[in-house]
N, C-alpha and C positions, 0 to 999 in steps of 0.2 A: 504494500500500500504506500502512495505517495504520500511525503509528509514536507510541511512548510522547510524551508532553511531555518537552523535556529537561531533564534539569537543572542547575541554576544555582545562582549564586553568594549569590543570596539569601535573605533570610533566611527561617523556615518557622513558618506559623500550623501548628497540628493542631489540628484542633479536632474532636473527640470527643462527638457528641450521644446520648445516653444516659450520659454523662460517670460518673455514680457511680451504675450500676445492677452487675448481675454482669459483664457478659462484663468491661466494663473494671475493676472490681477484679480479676477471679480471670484477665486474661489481657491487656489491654491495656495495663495501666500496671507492670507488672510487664514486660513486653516492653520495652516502652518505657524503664524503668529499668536494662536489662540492657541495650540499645543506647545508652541515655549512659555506661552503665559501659565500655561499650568504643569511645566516640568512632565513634560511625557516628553520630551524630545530624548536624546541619549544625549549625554554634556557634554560631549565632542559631534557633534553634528554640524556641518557645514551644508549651508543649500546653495550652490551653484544657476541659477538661472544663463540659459542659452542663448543667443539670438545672434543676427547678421548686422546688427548694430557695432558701430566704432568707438562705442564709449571709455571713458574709464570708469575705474571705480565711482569718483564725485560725481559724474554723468548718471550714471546705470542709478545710484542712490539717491538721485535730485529727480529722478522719473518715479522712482516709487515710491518716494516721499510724498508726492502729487497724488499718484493715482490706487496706491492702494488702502489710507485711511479711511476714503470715506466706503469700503465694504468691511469693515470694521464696526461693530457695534458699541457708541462712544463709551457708554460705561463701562466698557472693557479696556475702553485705550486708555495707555500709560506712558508718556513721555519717558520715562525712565526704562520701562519694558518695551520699548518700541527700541530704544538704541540698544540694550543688548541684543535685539532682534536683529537690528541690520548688522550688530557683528558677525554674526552667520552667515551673509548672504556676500556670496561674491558674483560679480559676472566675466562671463567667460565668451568671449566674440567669435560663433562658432559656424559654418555652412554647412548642416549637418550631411551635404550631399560630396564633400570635401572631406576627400579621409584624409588630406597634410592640415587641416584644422585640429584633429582630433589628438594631436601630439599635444597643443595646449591645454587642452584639457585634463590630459594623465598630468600635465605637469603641477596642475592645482590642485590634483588629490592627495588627502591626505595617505602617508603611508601606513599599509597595514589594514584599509580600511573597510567597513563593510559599504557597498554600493547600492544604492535602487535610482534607476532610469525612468524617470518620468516624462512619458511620450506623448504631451498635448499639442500634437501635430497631426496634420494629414495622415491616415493610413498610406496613401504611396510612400511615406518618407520610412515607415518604420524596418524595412528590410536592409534598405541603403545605413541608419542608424546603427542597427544591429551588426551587420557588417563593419563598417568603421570600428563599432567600440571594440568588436574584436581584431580587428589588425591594429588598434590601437593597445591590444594588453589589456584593454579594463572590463573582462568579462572574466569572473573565476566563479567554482561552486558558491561564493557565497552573496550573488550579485544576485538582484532582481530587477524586474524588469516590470513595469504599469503600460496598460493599451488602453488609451480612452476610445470611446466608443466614435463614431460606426467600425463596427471591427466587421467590413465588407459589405457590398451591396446587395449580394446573393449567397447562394451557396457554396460556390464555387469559387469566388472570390476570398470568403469567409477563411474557406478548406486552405486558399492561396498563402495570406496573412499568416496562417498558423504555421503551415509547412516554413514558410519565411524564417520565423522569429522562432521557431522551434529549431533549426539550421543552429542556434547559438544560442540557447538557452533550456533547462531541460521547462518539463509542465509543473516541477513545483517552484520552480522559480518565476511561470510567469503570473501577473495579475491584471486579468480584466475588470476594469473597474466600468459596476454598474451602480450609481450614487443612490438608488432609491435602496440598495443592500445596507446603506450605512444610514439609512431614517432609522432613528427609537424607536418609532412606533411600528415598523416594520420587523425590527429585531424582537420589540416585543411579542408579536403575534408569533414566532417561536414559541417565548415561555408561557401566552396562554394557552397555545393547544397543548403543548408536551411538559409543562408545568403544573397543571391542575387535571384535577379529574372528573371536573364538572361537564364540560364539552365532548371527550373524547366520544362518550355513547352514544351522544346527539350529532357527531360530524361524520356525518354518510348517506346515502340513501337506506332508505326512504322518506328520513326525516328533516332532510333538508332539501327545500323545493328549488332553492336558485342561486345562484351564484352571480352577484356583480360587482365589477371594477372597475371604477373611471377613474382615469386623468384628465381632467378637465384643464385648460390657460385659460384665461382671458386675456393674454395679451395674443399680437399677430406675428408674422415672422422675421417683421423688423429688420435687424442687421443679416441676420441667418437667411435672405431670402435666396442667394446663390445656391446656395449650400441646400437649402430645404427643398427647392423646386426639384431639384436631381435626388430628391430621398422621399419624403411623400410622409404622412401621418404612418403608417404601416412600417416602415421601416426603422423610421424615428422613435414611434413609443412602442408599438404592441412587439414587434421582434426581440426587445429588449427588458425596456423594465416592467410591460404589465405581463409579460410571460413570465418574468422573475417573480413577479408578486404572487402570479398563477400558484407558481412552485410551491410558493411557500402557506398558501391557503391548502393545495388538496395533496401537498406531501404524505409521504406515512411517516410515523414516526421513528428516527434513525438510532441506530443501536447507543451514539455520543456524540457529541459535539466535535466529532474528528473533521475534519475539512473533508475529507472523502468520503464517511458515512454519509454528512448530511448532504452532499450536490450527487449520489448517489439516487438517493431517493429525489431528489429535484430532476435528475435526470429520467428516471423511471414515468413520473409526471409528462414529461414532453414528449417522450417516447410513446405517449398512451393515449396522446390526444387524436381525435379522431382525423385523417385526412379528408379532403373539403374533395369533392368532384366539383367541376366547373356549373354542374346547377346546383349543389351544395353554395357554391358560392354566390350565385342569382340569387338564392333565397333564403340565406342568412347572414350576405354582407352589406353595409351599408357602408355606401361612401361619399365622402361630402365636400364642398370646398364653399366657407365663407362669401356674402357678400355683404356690400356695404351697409353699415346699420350703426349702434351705437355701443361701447363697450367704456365700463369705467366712469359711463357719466359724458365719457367726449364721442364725437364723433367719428366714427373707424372706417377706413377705406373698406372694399371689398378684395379679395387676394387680387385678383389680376389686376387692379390698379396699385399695388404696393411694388415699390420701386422695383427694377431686378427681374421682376417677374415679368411672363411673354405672354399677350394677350390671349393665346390662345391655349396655354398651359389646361392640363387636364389633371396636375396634381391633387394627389386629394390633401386638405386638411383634415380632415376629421374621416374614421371607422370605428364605426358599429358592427358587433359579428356575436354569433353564438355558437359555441363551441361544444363540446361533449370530451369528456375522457372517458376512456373503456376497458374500466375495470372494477371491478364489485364496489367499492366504496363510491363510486361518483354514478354506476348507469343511471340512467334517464334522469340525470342534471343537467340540464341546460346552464352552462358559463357564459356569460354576456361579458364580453370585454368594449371599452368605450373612450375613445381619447380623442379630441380637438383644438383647434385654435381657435381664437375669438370666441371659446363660451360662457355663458352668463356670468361665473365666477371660475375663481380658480379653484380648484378642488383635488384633492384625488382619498379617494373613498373606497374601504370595499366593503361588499353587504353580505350577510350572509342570510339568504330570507329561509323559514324553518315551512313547514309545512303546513299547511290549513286544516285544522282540526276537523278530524273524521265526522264527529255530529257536535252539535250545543244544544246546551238545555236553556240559552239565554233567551229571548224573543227577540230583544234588540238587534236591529238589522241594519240598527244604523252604519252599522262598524262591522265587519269582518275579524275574527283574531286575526292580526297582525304582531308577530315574532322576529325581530330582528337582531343581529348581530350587527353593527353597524362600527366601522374600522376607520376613524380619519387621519389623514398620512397629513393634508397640510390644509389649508394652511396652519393649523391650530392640528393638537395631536391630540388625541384621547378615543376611545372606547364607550360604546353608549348599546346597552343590550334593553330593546324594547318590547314590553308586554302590555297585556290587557290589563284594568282595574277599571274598578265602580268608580263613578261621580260620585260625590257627594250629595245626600238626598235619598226619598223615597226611591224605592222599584230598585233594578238593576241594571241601567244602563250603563254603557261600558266606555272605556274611552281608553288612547294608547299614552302611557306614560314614560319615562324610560329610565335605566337603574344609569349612571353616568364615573366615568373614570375618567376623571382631568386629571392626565399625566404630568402636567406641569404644575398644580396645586397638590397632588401627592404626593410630588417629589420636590423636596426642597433644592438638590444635587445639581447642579447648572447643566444641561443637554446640551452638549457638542453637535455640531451640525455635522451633516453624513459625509465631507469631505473631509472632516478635520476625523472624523471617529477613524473613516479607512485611511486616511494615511496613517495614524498611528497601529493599526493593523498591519501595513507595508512595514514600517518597521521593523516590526516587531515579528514580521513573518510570520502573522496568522490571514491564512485563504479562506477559512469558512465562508466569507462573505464577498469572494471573488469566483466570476464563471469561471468553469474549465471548460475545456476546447470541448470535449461533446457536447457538452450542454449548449453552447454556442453552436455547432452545429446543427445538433437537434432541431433547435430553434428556428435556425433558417429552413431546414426541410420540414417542414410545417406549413412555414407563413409561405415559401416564396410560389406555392401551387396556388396559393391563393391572388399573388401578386399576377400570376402568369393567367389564372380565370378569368381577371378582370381586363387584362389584355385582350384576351380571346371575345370576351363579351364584347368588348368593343363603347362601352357605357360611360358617359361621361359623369362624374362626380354629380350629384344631387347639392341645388345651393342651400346655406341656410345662413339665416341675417347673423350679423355677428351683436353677437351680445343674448343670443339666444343657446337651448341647447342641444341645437342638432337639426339634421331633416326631420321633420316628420316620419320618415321608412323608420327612422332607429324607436320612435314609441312604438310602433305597429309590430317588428320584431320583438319585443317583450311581449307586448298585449297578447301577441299569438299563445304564448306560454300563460297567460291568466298572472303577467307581473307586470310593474312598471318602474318604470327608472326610481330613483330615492326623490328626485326632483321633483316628480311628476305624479308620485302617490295621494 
């Protein structure tokens, strides 16, 4: 069985390629500043940021000075903890497609030291990287390596990627970081299924009628629109992190907390999800692309008029789909997976709805029992399980109430955000919470027959206003199952 690299006592290179583009201002060096603010770094840890910049030192630390306080939350920032922060950070003036660059960079690490390569760049670069670092000497057993996502467009590409970066690195060395792995409230829905024994009896068919997950934006595609037009809602969310979420809702539960117990059974998950035929797909996918309407209170363009974008684009924003897994604990559950741009808020939620009681003795008809498991990831995190109870008053009528777990009033302990939590798991060389290469596979041989249906169909995305939540098709696919969205109940 594969096991993480351990960790040790040594000192720690980060080095950061894409060093001052976006993700690492607006999430990685901010994480990173919040894990030296609370001594999880290792006390010899040097972070290296990358880039084709000429700077020196004063330069590189007069740009980050600028642009990375305000994703900083201020009652956290500390004048005093911010300059030992930039003692850490060196920059290193690198082309990552230039392996005689890659000499200056051995020459900044420290010796003896343990490695993790963080790759917030293109997937075309990461092969070319990989490569360098090894004819540079800076790849040994105990280096690691991070792949931010799209790790591939299809299958095949996916399959490409890996073979790549597997060439110089083994699989426990690598980490595919999926950020929704590193939500609290994600890691928690772990320990309430396999920490309590309240649920376990009731998580299965027949007594659970439906499964749904959204990810909901409300914002549109913004800066990202080059980039999104050639990737589409499908590839963006549902390949990625609400198939991750899938995992970890209809998992079985793993023998331990080993990294390869539990994406084991994550893997088992994907592996069992039912293949879509191309009128599987006609008539259980939904696919959508915003138009102009209001969102936030302002007024929102519709996609084809957002800059970048080509008038004729047939990208979807938004999918709606119902899925099935096929295997005793999940038959005839209907999974509803659900994610877009421009909808009414931002949200991502998963429901777990229980089944409709076989008879009642109540007359009240006003109300159906309604049983819910209800999971919110953001924006606000907590847990809310809803049942029936009386009014208040004569007779019996009934109404839905719900028992509630504010995660952040129950814990006093400050929640790290899901980038700062996994990098300190990179450190530290624990993968529980990073894909491995089947799983990432899997995942694409699932989605991409469905990507390739809607080709075949030939159907252009269905619009709907932005600031609302969906086409119309996506309530009618629940209604068909006797459910409705949470929104829409």
């Amino acid at each position: 069985m594969a096991t993480s690299p351990s960790p040790s006592s040594a000192p720690l290179d980060l080095v950061i390629f894409g060093g001052v583009g976006d993700l690492s201002v607006r999430k990685l060096l901010p994480a990173l500043y919040m894990a030296h603010l609370h001594n999880n770094l290792p006390a010899a840890t040097r972070i290296h940021a990358l880039g084709r910049q000429t700077w020196d030192r004063k330069g590189f630390l007069a740009f980050i000075g600028e642009k990375v306080p305000g994703f900083i939350e201020q009652k956290h920032f500390d004048d005093g903890v911010w300059a030992g922060f930039l003692d850490r950070l060196q920059f290193t003036s690198v082309d990552a497609t230039k392996a005689e660059d890659f000499a200056a960079l051995a020459a900044a690490m420290q010796p003896g030291s343990d490695r993790v390569y963080y790759l917030a760049t293109a997937p075309s670069l990461f092969v070319g990287i990989c490569a360098n670092l090894h004819g540079a000497g800076l790849i040994d057993e105990r280096a690691r390596v991070v792949l931010e996502k799209p790790l591939g467009h299809d299958l095949a590409s996916a399959r490409q990627i890996n073979d790549d970066v597997g060439r110089y690195f083994q699989e426990q060395q690598i980490f595919r970081i999926d950020h929704y792995l590193g939500k609290e409230t994600v890691q928690n829905l772990m320990v309430l299924r396999f920490g309590n024994s309240i649920f376990e009896p009731l998580w299965r068919s027949p007594y659970i009628k439906s499964v749904q997950i959204t990810v909901a934006e409300s914002v549109g595609v913004g800066s990202r629109a080059g980039f999104y037009d050639g990737t589409g809602a499908m590839r963006d969310m549902i390949q990625n992190h609400l198939l991750q979420l899938l995992c970890i809702v209809a998992m079985e539960p793993p023998v331990s907390l080993d990294p390869d117990a539990v994406r084991d059974e994550k893997l088992k998950v994907l592996r069992s999800l039912r293949p879509m035929t191309v009128a599987d797909v006609a008539k259980d996918t939904v696919r959508g692309q915003y138009t102009a309407g209001a969102s936030n209170g302002e007024a929102a363009l519709g996609y084809l008029q957002e800059a970048n974008i080509p008038a004729d684009s047939t990208t979807e924003t938004f999918v709606a789909l119902k899925a099935h897994i096929n295997n005793w604990r999940w038959a005839n559950v209907p999974i509803f997976l659900r994610t877009g741009k421009r909808m009414a808020a931002r949200q991502s939620e998963i429901v777990i709805e229980f089944a409709d009681l076989p008879f009642t003795i109540f007359s009240d008809s006003a109300h159906r029992s309604v049983n819910r498991l209800m999971i919110r990831l953001q924006p606000e995190e907590h847990i809310q399980l809803q049942m029936m109870a009386k009014e208040p008053g004569s007779g019996m009528k009934l109404r839905p109430v719900s028992l509630n777990l504010d995660l952040e009033s129950a814990f006093t302990e400050r929640r790290a955000e899901a980038y700062e939590r996994l990098l300190i798991d990179v450190t530290k060389g624990r993968l529980t919470h990073f894909m491995r290469r089947d799983e990432l596979e899997a995942a694409w041989a699932w989605v991409e027959p469905i990507i390739d249906g809607w080709q075949q169909l030939g159907e252009k995305p269905k619009a709907y206003t932005a600031g609302s939540w969906g086409p119309a098709a996506s309530s009618a696919l629940m209604a068909r199952e006797g459910s409705a969205w949470v929104e829409e109940a």
